[in-house]
C-alpha positions as protocol buffer text, in pm:
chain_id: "A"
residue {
  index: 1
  type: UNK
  ca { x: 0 y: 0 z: 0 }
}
residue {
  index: 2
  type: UNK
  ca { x: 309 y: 216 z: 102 }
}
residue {
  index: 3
  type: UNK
  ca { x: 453 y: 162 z: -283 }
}
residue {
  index: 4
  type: UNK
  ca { x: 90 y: 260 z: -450 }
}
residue {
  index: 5
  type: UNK
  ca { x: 125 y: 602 z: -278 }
}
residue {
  index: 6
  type: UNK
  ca { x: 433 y: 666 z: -315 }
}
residue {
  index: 7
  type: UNK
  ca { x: 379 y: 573 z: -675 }
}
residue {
  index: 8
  type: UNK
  ca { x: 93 y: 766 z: -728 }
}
residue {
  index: 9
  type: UNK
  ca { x: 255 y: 1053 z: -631 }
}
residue {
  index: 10
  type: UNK
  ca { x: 559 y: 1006 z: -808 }
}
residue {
  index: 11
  type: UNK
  ca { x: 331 y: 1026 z: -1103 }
}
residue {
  index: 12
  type: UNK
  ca { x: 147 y: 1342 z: -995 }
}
residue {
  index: 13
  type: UNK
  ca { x: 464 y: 1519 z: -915 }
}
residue {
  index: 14
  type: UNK
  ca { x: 563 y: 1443 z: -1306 }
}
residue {
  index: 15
  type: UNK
  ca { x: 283 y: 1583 z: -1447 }
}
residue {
  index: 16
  type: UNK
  ca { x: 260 y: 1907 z: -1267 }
}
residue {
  index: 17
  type: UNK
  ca { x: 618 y: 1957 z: -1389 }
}
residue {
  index: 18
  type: UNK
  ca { x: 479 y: 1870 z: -1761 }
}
residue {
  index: 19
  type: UNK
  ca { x: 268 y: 2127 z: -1747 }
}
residue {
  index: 20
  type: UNK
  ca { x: 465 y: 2407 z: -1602 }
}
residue {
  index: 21
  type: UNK
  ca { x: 704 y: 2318 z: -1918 }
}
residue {
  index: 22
  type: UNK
  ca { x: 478 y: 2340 z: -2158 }
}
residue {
  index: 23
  type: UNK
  ca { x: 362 y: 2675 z: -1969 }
}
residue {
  index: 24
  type: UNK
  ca { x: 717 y: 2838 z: -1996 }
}
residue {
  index: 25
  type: UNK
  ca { x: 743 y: 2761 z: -2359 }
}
residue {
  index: 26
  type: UNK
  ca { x: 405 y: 2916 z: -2453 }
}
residue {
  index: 27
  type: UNK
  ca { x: 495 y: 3236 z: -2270 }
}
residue {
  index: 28
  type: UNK
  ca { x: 834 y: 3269 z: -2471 }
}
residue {
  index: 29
  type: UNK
  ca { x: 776 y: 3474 z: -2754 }
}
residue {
  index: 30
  type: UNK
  ca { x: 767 y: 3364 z: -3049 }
}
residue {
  index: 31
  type: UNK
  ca { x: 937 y: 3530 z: -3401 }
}
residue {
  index: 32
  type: UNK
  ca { x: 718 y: 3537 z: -3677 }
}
residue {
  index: 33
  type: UNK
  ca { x: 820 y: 3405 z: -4019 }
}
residue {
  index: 34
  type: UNK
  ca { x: 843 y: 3656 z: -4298 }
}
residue {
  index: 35
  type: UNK
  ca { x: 614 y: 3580 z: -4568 }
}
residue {
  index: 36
  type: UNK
  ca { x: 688 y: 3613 z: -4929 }
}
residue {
  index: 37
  type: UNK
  ca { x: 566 y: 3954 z: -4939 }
}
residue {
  index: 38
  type: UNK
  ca { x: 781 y: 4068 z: -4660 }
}
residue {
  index: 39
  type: UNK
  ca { x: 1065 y: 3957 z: -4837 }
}
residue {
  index: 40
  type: UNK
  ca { x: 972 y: 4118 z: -5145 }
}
residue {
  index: 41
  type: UNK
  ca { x: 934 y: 4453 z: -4942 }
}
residue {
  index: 42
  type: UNK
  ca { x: 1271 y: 4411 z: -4768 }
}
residue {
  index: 43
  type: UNK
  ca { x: 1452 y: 4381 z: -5076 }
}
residue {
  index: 44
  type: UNK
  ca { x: 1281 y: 4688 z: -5249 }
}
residue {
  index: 45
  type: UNK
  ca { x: 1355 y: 4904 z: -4953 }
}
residue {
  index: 46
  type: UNK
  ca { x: 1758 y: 4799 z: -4998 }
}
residue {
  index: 47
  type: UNK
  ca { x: 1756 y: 4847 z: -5365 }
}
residue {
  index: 48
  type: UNK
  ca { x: 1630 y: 5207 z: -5283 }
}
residue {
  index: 49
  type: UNK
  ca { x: 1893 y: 5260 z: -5046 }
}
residue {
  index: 50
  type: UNK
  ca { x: 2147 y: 5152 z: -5295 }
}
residue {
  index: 51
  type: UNK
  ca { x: 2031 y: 5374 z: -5539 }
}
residue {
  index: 52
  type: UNK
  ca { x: 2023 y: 5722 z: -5315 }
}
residue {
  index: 53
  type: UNK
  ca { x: 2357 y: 5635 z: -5171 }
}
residue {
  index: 54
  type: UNK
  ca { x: 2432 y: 5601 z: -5576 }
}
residue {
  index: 55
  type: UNK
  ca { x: 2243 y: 5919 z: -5617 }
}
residue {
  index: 56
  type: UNK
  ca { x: 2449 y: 6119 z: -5374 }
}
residue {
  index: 57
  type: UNK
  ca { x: 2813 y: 5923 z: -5411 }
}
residue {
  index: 58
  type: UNK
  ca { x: 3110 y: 6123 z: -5402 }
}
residue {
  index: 59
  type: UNK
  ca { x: 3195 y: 6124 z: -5733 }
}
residue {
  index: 60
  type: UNK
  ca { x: 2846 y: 6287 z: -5828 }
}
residue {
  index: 61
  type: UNK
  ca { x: 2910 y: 6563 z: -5580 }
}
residue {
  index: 62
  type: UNK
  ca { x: 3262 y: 6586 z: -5695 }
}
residue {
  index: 63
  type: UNK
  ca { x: 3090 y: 6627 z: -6104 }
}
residue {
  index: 64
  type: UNK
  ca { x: 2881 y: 6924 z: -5941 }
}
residue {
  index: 65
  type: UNK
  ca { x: 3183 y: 7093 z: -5764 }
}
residue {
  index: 66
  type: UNK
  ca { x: 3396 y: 7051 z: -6081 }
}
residue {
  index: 67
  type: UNK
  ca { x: 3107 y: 7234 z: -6282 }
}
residue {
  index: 68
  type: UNK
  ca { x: 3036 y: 7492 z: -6031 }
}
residue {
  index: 69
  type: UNK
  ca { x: 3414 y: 7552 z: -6024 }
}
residue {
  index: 70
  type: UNK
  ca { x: 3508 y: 7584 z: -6402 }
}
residue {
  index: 71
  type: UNK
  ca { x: 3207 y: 7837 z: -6438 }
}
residue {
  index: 72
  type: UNK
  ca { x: 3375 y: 8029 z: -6189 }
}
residue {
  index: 73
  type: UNK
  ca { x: 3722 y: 8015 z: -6340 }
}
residue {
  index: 74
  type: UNK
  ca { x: 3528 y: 8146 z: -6648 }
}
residue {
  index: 75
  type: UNK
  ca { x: 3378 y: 8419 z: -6430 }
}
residue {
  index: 76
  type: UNK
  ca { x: 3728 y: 8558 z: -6364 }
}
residue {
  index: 77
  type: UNK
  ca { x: 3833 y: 8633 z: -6684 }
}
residue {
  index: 78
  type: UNK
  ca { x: 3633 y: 8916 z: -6841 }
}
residue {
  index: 79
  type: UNK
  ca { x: 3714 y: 9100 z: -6515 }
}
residue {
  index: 80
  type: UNK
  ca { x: 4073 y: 8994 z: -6545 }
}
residue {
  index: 81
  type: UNK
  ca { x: 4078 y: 9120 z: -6924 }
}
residue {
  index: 82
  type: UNK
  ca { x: 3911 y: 9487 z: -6781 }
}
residue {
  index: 83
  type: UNK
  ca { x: 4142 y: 9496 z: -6505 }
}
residue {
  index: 84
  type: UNK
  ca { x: 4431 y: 9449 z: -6756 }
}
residue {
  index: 85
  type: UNK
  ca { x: 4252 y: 9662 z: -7006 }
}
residue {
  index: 86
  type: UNK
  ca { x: 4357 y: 9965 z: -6783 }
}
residue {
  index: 87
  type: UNK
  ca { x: 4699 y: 9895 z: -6841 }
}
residue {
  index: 88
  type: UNK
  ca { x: 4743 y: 9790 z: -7193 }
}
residue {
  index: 89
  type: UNK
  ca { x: 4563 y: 9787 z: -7542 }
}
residue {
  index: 90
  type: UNK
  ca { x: 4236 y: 9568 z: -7538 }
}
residue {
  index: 91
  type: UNK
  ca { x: 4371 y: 9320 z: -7738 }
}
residue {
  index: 92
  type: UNK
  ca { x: 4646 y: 9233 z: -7552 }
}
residue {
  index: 93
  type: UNK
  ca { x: 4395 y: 9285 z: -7247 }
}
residue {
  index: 94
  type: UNK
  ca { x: 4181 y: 8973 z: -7368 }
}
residue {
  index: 95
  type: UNK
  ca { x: 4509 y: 8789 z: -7520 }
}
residue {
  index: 96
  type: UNK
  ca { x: 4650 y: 8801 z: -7157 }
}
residue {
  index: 97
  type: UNK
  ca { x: 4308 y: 8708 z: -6980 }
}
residue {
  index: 98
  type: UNK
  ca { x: 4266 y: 8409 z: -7169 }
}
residue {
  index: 99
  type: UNK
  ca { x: 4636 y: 8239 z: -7114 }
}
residue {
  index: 100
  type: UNK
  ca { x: 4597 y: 8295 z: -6739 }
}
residue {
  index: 101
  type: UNK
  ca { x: 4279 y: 8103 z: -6765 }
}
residue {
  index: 102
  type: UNK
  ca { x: 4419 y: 7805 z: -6970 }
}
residue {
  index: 103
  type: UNK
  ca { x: 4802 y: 7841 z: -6809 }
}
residue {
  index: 104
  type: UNK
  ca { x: 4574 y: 7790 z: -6494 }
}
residue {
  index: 105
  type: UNK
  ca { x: 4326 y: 7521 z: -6600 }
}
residue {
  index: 106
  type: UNK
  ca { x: 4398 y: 7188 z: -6433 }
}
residue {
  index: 107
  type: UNK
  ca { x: 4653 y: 7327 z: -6155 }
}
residue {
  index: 108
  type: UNK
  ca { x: 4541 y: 7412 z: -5823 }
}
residue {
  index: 109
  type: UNK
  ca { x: 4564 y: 7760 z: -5887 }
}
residue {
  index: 110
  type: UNK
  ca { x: 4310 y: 8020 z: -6040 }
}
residue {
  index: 111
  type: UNK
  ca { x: 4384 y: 8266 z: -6356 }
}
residue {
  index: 112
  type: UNK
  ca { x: 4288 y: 8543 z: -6106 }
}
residue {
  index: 113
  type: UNK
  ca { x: 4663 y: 8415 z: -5929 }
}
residue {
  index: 114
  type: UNK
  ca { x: 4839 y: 8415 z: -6244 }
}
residue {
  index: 115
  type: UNK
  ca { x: 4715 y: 8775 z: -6335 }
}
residue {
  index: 116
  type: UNK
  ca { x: 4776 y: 8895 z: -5999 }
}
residue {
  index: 117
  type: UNK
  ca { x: 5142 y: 8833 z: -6019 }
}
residue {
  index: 118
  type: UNK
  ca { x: 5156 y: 9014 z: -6378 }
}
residue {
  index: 119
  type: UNK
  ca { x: 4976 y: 9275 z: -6254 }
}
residue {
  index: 120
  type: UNK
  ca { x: 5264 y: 9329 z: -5984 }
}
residue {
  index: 121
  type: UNK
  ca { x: 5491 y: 9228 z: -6196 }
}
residue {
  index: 122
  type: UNK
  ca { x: 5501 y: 9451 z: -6479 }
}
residue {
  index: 123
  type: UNK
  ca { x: 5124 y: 9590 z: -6458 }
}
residue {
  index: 124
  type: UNK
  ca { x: 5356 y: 9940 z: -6398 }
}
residue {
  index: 125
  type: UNK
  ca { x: 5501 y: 9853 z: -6768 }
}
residue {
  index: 126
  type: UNK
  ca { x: 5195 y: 9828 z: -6995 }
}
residue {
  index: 127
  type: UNK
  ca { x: 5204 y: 9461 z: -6920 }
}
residue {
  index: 128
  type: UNK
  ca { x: 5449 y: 9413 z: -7171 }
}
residue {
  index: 129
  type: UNK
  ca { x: 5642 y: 9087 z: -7302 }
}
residue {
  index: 130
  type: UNK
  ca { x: 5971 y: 9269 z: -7344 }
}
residue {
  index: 131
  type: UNK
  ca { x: 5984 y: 9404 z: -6983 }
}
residue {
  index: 132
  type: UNK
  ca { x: 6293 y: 9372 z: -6802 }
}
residue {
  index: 133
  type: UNK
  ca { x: 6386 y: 9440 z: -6462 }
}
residue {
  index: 134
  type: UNK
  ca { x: 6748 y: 9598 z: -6352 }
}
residue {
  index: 135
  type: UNK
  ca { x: 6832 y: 9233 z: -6226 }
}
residue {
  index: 136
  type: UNK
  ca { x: 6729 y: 9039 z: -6590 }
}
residue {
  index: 137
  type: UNK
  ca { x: 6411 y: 8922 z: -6472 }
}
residue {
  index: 138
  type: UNK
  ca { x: 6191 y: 8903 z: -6846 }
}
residue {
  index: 139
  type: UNK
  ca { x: 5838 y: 8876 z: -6955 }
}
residue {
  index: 140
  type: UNK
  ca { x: 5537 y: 8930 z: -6853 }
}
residue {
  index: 141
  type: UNK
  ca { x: 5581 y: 8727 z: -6513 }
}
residue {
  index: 142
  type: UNK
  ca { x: 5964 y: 8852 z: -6506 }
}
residue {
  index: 143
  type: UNK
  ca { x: 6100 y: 8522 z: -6476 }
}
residue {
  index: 144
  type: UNK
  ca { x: 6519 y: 8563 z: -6408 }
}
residue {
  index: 145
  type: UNK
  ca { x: 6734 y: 8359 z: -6653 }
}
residue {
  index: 146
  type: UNK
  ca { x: 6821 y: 8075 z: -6449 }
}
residue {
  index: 147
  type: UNK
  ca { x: 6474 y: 8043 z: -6319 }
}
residue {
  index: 148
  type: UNK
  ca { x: 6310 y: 7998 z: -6692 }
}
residue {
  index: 149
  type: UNK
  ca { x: 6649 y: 7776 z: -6769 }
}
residue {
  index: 150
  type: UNK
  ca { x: 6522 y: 7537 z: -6496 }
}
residue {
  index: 151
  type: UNK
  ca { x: 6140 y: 7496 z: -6603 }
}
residue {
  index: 152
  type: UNK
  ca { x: 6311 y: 7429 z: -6961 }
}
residue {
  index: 153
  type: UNK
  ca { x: 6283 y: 7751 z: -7147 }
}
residue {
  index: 154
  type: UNK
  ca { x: 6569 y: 7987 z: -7285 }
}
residue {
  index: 155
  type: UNK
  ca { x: 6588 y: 8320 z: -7142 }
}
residue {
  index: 156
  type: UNK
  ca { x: 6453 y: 8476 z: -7465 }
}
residue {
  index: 157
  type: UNK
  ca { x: 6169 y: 8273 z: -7476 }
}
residue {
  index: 158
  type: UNK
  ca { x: 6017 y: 8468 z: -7209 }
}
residue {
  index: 159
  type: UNK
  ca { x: 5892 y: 8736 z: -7474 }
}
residue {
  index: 160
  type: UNK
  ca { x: 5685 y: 8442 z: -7520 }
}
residue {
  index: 161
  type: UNK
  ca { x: 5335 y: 8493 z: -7333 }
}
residue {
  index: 162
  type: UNK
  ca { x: 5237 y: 8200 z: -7334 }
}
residue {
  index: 163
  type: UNK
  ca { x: 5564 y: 8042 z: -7237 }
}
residue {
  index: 164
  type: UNK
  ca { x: 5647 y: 8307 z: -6951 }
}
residue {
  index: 165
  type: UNK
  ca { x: 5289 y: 8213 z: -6763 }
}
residue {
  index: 166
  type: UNK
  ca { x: 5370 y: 7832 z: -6845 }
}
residue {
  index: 167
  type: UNK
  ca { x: 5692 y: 7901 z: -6635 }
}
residue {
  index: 168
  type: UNK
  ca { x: 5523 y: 8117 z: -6390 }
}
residue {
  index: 169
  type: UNK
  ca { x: 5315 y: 7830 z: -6316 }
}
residue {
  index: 170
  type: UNK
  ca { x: 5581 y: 7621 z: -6259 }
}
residue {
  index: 171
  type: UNK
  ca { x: 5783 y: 7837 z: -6055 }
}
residue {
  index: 172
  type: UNK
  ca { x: 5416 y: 7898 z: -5812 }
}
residue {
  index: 173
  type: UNK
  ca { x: 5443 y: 7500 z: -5791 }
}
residue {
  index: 174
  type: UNK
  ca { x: 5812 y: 7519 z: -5666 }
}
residue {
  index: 175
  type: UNK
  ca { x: 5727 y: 7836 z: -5415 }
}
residue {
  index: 176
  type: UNK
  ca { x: 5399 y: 7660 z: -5270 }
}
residue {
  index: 177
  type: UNK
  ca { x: 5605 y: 7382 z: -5183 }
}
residue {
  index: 178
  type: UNK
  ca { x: 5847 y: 7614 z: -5009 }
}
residue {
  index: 179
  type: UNK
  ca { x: 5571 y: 7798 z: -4807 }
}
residue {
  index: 180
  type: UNK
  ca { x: 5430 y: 7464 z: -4737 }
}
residue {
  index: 181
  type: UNK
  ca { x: 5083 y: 7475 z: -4892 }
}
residue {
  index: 182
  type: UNK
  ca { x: 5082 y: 7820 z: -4820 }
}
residue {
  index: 183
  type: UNK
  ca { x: 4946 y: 7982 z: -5116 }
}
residue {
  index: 184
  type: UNK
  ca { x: 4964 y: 8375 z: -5026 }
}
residue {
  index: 185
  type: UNK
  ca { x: 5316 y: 8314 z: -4853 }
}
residue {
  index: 186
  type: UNK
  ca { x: 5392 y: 8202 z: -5206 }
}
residue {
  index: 187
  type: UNK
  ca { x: 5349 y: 8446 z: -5410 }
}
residue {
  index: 188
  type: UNK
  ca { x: 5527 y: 8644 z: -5147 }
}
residue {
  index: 189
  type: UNK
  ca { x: 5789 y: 8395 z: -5205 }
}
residue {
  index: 190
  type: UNK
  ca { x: 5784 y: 8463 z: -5609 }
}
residue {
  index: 191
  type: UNK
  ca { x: 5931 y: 8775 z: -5543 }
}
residue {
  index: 192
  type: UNK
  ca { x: 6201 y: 8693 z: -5338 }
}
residue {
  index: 193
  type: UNK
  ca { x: 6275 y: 8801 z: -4997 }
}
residue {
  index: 194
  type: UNK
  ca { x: 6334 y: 9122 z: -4787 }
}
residue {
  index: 195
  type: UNK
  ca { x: 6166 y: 9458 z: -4790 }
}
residue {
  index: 196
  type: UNK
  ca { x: 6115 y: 9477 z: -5225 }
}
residue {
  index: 197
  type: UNK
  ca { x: 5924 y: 9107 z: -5182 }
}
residue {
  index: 198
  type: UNK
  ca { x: 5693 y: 9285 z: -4870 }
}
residue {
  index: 199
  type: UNK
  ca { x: 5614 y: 9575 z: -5084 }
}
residue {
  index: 200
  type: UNK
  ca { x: 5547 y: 9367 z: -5386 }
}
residue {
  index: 201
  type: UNK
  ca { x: 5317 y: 9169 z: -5171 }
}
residue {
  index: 202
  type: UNK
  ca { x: 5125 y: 9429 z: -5074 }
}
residue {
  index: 203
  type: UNK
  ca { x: 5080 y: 9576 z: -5421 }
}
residue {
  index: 204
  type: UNK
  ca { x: 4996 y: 9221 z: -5587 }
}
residue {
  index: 205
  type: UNK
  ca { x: 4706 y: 9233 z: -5303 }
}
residue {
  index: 206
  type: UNK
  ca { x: 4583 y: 9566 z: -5396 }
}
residue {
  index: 207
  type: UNK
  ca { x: 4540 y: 9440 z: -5754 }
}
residue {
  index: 208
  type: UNK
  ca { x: 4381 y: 9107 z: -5671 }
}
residue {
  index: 209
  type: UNK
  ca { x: 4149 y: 9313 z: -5484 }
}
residue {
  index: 210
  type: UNK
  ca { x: 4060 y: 9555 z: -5815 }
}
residue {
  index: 211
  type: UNK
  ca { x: 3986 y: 9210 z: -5968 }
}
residue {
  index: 212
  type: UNK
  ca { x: 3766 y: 9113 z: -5717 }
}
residue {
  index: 213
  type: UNK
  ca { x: 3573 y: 9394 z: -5748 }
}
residue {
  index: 214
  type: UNK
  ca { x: 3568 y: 9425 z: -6090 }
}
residue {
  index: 215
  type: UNK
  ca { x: 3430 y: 9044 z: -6072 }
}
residue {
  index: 216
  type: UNK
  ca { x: 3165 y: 9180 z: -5838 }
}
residue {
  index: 217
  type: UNK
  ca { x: 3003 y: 9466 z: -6050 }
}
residue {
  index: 218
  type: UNK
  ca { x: 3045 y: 9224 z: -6321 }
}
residue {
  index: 219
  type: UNK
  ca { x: 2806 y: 9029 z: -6136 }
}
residue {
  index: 220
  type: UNK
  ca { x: 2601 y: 9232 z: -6111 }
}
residue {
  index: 221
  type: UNK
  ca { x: 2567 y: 9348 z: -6437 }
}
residue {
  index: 222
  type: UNK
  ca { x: 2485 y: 8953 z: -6529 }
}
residue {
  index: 223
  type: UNK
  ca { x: 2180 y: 8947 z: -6325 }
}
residue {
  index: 224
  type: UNK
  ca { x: 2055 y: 9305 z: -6410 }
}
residue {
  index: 225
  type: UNK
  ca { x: 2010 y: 9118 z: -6754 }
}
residue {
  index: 226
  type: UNK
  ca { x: 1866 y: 8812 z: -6652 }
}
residue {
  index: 227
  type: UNK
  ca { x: 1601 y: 9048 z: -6499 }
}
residue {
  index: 228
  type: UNK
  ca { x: 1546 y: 9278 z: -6762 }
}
C-alpha cells in the first residue's frame, strides 16, 4: 500500500512539472516568419537605399563641384581682361586674360593668381612681353634667366606669353612647396625676400582686390540682364 502512494505521487509530481514546461514555452515569444511579401518589401527598400547612396556618391558631388568651379574660373576672366585693359591695349587685355585662364586650368591655382602676379609684376610697364627688370628678370611674369632655364625655357623665350605664364606656373608650384601649402606666402615667395618682396606683396594684393571687385560689378551686371 506504502509503494501505490508513493507511486501515485511520483506520477502526480511528473505531471505538474509537464505542465509548467509546456507553460514556460508558450509564454516565450515567439518570431514570426516573414512571408513572401515581406521579403519582397525588404529587398525593395535595400535596392532604394542603394540607389540614393548612388544618387548622392562622391563622385556625383565631386561632377557638381567641378562644374560649379570651371564656371567660376570662367567668371574671372572678363574681369581679369578689364582689369588688364587699364593697363594695356584691349587686345592684348583679352590675349592676356585668356592664357591665365588656360596656363591655370587643371593646376590648383586660379587665372585670377596668375594675373595677380603680372599685374605686380610689370602691370607698372603696360604689361608688356619685353619688360625687363634691372636684375634680368623678363616677360610678362619677369622670370630671371636661371629660373626659366630650370622649367626648360631659354631666357629669350620669355617674350613668349604664353611660355612666360607656363613658367610662372611652374615656378608657383616650386614656391607653394616652399611655403608649405601656403598659397599667399607664395606668391610672397615669387618675389624673393626682404623689404622689395613685402612691398610687392602688398601691391599684388591691392590688384587682386581691383579684380575682385571688378568680378563683383560684373556680377552684377549679369543678373541686371537676366532680370530685364
Amino acid at each position: 500500500m506504502k509503494k501505490l502512494v508513493i507511486l501515485l505521487a511520483t506520477v502526480l509530481l511528473f505531471n505538474t512539472s509537464c505542465d509548467q514546461s509546456h507553460l514556460q514555452q508558450a509564454q516565450v515569444p515567439v518570431k514570426p516568419g516573414n512571408t513572401e511579401s515581406d521579403r519582397v518589401l525588404q529587398a525593395g527598400g535595400k535596392k532604394e537605399k542603394e540607389e540614393e547612396q548612388s544618387d548622392s556618391s562622391p563622385g556625383t558631388v565631386k561632377e557638381a563641384s567641378k562644374d560649379a568651379k570651371t564656371e567660376e574660373r570662367k567668371n574671372m576672366v572678363p574681369a581679369i581682361s578689364a582689369t588688364f585693359e587699364r593697363r594695356t591695349t584691349p587686345q592684348r587685355a583679352k590675349w592676356l586674360a585668356e592664357i591665365c585662364y588656360q596656363k591655370t586650368e587643371g593646376t590648383k591655382f586660379t587665372p585670377l593668381d596668375l594675373a595677380e602676379i603680372a599685374l605686380a609684376e610689370t602691370g607698372g610697364h603696360k604689361l608688356s612681353s619685353r619688360a625687363v627688370s634691372s636684375k634680368g628678370a623678363m616677360g610678362v611674369w619677369q622670370l630671371m634667366p636661371e629660373r626659366a632655364i630650370s622649367h626648360g625655357y631659354l631666357p629669350g623665350e620669355m617674350r613668349d606669353d604664353e611660355k612666360c605664364a607656363d613658367a610662372a606656373v611652374h615656378e608657383l608650384y616650386e614656391k607653394l612647396d616652399m611655403a608649405k601649402g601656403n598659397l599667399s606666402r607664395a606668391k610672397r615667395y615669387y618675389c624673393g625676400a626682404g623689404p622689395a618682396a613685402k612691398a610687392y606683396d602688398r601691391m599684388r594684393k591691392r590688384f587682386r582686390a581691383e579684380i575682385l571687385k571688378e568680378m563683383e560689378k560684373q556680377s552684377y551686371q549679369r543678373v541686371a540682364v537676366n532680370y530685364q
